[in-house]
C-alpha positions, 0 to 999 in steps of 0.5 A: 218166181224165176227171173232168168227169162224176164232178166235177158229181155230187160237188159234188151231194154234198160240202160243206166241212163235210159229214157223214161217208161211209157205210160202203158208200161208203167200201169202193166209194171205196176199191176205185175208188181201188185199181183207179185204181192198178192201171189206171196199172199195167197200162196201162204194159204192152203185154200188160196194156193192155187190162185197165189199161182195164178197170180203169179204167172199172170203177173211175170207174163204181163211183165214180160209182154210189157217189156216186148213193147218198149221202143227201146227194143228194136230187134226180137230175133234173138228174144223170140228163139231164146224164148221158144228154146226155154219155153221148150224146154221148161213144158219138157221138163215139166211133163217128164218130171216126176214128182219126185224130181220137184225139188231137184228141178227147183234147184235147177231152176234157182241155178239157171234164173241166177245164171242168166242174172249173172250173166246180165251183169256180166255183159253189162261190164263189158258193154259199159266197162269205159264208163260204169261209175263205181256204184254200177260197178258195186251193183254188177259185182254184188248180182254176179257174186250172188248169181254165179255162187247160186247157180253153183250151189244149185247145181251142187244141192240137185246133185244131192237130191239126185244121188248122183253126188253123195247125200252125206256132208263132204268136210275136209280140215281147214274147210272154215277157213278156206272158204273165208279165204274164198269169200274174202278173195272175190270181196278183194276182186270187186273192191278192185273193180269198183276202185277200177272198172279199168281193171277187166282182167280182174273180172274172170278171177272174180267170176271163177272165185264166185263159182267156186265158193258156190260149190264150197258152201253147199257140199258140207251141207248133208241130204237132210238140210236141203229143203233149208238149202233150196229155200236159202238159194231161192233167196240168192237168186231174187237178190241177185234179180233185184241187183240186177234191177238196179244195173239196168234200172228196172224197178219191177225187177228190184220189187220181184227179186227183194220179194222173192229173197225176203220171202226165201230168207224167211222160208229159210228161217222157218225151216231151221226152225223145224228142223231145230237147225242153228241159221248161221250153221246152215247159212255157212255150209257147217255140217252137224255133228254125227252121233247115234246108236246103231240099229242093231241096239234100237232094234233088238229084236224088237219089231213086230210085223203087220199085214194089210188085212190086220191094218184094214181092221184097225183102220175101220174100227177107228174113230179117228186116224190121221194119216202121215205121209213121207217121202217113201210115198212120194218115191211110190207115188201112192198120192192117188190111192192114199186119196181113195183110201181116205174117201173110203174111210170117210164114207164108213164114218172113219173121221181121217185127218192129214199130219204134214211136217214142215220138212217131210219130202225133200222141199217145202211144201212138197207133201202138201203139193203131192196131197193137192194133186189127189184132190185132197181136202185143204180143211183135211190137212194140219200142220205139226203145231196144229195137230201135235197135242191131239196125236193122244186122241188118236185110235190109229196113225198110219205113217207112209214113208216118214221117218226122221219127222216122226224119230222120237230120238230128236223128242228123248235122246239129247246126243242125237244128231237130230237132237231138239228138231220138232217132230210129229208125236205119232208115237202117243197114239194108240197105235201106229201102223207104219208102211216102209220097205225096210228099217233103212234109216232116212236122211239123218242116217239114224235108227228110229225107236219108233219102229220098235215102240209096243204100239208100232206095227211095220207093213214092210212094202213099197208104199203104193202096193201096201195102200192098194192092198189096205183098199182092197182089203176093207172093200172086202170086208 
């Protein structure tokens, strides 16, 4: 949920001392809120997600109508064309984004709903500044440190999943330490407001040390820890959305932005759990160290080449496959042909099954929405503590696009950069056939011994081509 649209019409609404919600606003506030909660609920299941969304669409809309209706609200000339103007954009962005770009515009997303937050937050000292007590004053400085930060940092992490800034983390002597500094000077900037909301001038150097400790936090961070990024900026934002409930006193605004920051801290979590990633490491900006053998040493000579033709053969004469898919098919957008492969092995008999990584693709989740999208069966897909321990029953694993979360160097070699991270054990099947345009490392920028493992075979070909091609070939048989 984003709250930048709702933020704008509730401070069109609510003051410090507004009179109480009429009674028809406070019922529809009261069902938004419940249908936040069961949206939270539903979507942490597979056969539910789709309503969770649901859920939550219908419950921000309702608010929003709500908030409409307020008598407080006298004039809709300015909501009605902001409103067009981002509900314009919004179906822009959403028809021309590929899936791919998702987490990109997720990020964008977190940078202009914080945005709007702090943007609130700062109309409201102005406009009140002659008469804000100093717990107004302490609310508005917390929601705009953590909404100008979160809009910085966002922009910085979709400019790393982008490419248009570099992937790699970007550390400088006395980074630590200038960032305290930065830190510690916008505490010092509110601590003064608080004691002073007088002091207005003070209230630009505390905005701009805000946007740059946004910028200062996230670019040590490297490519590979931004799905844990996006997952923590997710949670800035509904924090900075429930400060801002408090600053114009709207409730349904304090319950939606302390649901979405508990639940963005806590993704958060399970992500540096997956990725065996220290949460203070990531909290902080502080980039992993770097330590791993070249390719030419894991390779060697090693790797052994397949066809389509060979992998159709293993792929019948299977009993069992699970199927592995990785960022390489969402850049092909093999989601669509990867479904009509497993339609065709199931017909055959083939018992085909998906392994999904908590951090494959470039967000949460992302695997599972690309699945979704091909009409995949949920019952179809497992998470990696599911499926782990069968990966040895296994005849055949084809992993399309994956690479850092089938790296058996985070399993075996403790001086990896992804030393301790859990992984898919696709490398205790009988085979791995695995489809990559080339031997180019992933995210963490390492080789992966997997590709030079006996039982791996590489299909080197974009992955979209390469499913075709294996489609094609068992029709043919």
């Amino acid at each position: 949920m984003h709250w930048g649209n709702f933020a704008i019409i509730a401070k069109a609404a609510f003051y410090p001392h507004a009179a109480g919600l009429p009674w028809y606003v406070t019922i529809i506030y009261l069902a938004a809120a419940g249908s936040f909660v069961l949206s939270l609920k539903w979507l942490s299941s597979h056969k539910t997600a789709r309503l969770g969304v649901k859920a939550g669409e219908i419950g921000m809309a309702a608010a929003i109508i709500a908030t409409l209706f307020l008598p407080e609200i006298r004039q809709y000339n300015w909501i009605f064309i902001a409103g067009i103007a981002g509900a314009a954009v919004g179906i822009l962005l959403a028809v021309l984004t590929p899936m791919t770009a998702v987490p990109q515009q997720t990020a964008l997303s977190h940078a202009f709903g914080a945005l709007a937050a702090a943007l609130v937050g700062t109309a409201e000292f102005y406009s009140h500044q002659s008469h804000l007590t100093h717990f107004h004053t302490v609310v508005i400085c917390v929601e705009s440190l953590l909404g100008y930060l979160t809009f910085t940092g966002s922009l910085i992490a979709a400019g790393k999943l982008q490419e248009v800034l570099p992937t790699r983390p970007i550390v400088f002597k006395f980074q630590n330490p200038l960032n305290f500094i930065i830190f510690a000077l916008a505490i010092a900037a509110a601590v003064w407001l608080a004691i002073d909301p007088a002091q207005g001038i003070v209230y630009p150097v505390f905005i701009a040390l805000a946007l740059l400790f946004g910028v200062m936090l996230i670019i040590p961070i490297g490519g590979g820890d931004m799905p844990t990024v996006i997952a923590l900026l997710n949670s800035y934002a509904g924090l900075s959305a429930a400060a801002m409930g408090f600053v114009v006193n709207n409730k349904l605004l304090i319950i939606g932005g302390a649901l979405e920051g508990s639940s963005g801290f806590i993704l958060s979590m399970i992500m540096c759990k997956a990725m065996n990633r220290s949460f203070i490491n990531v909290l902080f900006g502080q980039a992993q160290a770097e330590k791993a053998a070249s390719s030419d040493d894991v390779y060697a000579g090693r790797i052994k080449n397949t066809t389509a033709e060979e992998v159709a053969d293993f792929l019948t004469s299977a009993r069992r496959v699970v199927i592995v898919p990785g960022y390489g098919l969402a850049v092909a957008q093999a989601q669509h042909v990867t479904g009509e492969l497993f339609e065709l092995l199931e017909s055959r008999g083939v018992d085909v099954q998906f392994a999904i990584h908590p951090v494959a693709g470039r967000m949460p989740g992302h695997m599972n929405v690309l699945l979704a999208e091909a009409d995949i069966p949920y019952d179809h897909l497992h998470e990696m503590e599911e499926i782990n321990e069968q990966f040895g029953e296994v005849d055949v694993v084809l992993v399309n696009g994956a690479n850092d979360v089938v790296n058996p160097d985070a399993r075996e070699n403790p001086n990896s950069p992804i030393a301790g991270m859990p992984i898919l054990n696709v490398d205790k099947a009988r085979t791995v056939v695995v489809i990559k345009r080339s031997l180019s490392p992933g995210f963490a920028g390492i080789p992966n011994p997997l590709f030079a493992c006996d039982n791996c075979l590489m299909l080197f070909s974009d992955g979209k081509a390469a499913t075709t091609e294996i489609i094609q070939q068992i029709k043919a048989q």
